[in-house]
N, C-alpha and C positions, 0 to 999 in steps of 0.2 A: 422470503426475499433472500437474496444472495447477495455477498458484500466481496469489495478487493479494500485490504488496509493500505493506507499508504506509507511511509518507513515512519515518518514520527507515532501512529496511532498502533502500528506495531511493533517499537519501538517501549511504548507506554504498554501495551501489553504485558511485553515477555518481561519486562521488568518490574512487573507490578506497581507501577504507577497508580498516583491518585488522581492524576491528571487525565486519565483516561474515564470518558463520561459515563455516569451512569446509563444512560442509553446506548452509548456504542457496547458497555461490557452486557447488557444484554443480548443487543444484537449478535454478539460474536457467541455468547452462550447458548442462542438458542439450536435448538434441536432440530428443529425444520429447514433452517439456515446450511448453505454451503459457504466458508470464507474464506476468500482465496488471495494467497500472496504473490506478488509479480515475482518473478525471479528477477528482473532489475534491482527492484530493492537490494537483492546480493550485491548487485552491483555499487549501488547506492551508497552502500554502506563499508563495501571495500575500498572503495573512493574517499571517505572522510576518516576512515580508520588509521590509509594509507598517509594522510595531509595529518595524523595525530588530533581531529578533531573530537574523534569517538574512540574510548578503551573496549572491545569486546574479549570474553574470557577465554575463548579460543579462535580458531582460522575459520572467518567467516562464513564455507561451507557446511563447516561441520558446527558452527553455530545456529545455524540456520534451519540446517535439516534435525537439529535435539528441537529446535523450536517450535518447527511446522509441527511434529511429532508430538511434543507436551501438550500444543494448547489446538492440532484436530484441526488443522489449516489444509489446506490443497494447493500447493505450488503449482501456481501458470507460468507456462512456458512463455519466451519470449515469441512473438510474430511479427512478420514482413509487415499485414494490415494497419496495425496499430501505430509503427515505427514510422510506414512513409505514409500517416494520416497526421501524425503528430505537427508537420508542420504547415497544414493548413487550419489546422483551428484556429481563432483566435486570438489575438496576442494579451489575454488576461494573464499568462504567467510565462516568464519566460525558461523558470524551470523546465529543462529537456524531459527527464526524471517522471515531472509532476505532468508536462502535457500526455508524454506516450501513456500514463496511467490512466488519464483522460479518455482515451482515444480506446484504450482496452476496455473501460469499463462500459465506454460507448457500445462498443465491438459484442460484449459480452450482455449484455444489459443487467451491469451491477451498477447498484448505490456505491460510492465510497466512503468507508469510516475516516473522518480526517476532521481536523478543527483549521485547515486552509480554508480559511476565508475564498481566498479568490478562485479555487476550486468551483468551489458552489456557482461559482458566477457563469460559469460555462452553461448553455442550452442543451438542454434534453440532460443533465447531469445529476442525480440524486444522492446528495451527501445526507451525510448521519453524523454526529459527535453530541 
């Protein structure tokens, strides 16, 4: 199976979190497995860096890309599909963020690693945590 993390479950990764489940850090270890990061998330996270909500050690690109690198990730590109699919799902979350991830992992047919509840709520949607 293939997975997209979402920023908190990658987030609990690169940090070595204990908070990251036993079953997701399986999933992301296995061998057969491709797991793939939105490049949103760059986005995501330049956005609460920028509002002082998250400390990163260095400038979010070049955080990101030592990341995808250490821990064997596959950076997905952003697309038109998922973007202007994002706002007919729905209304279980009204995270932008969280629906276009929705909408890719739709697109792609990935599970998502994430502990959002409301995630999971979405049809046809296959979460892991």
């Amino acid at each position: 199976m293939n997975y997209l993390l979402d920023t908190c479950a990658f987030l609990c990764l690169v940090n070595g979190s204990e908070d990251l489940s036993p079953r997701a850090r399986e999933a992301i270890a296995s061998p057969t497995a491709t797991v793939y990061l939105s490049v949103l998330t760059a986005a995501e996270l330049s956005i609460k860096a920028g509002k002082g909500r998250i400390q990163l050690p260095s400038p979010v690109e070049t955080w990101i890309q030592d990341a995808v690198r250490l821990h064997y990730l596959t950076l997905l590109p952003s697309e038109l599909g998922p973007a202007a699919t994002a706002g007919t799902l729905p209304w279980i979350h009204s995270d932008p963020f969280d629906r276009i991830l929705v909408a890719t992992a739709r697109l792609h047919s990935l599970a998502i690693i994430t502990a959002d509840e409301n995630i999971a709520k979405y049809p046809g949607i296959r979460t892991l945590w």
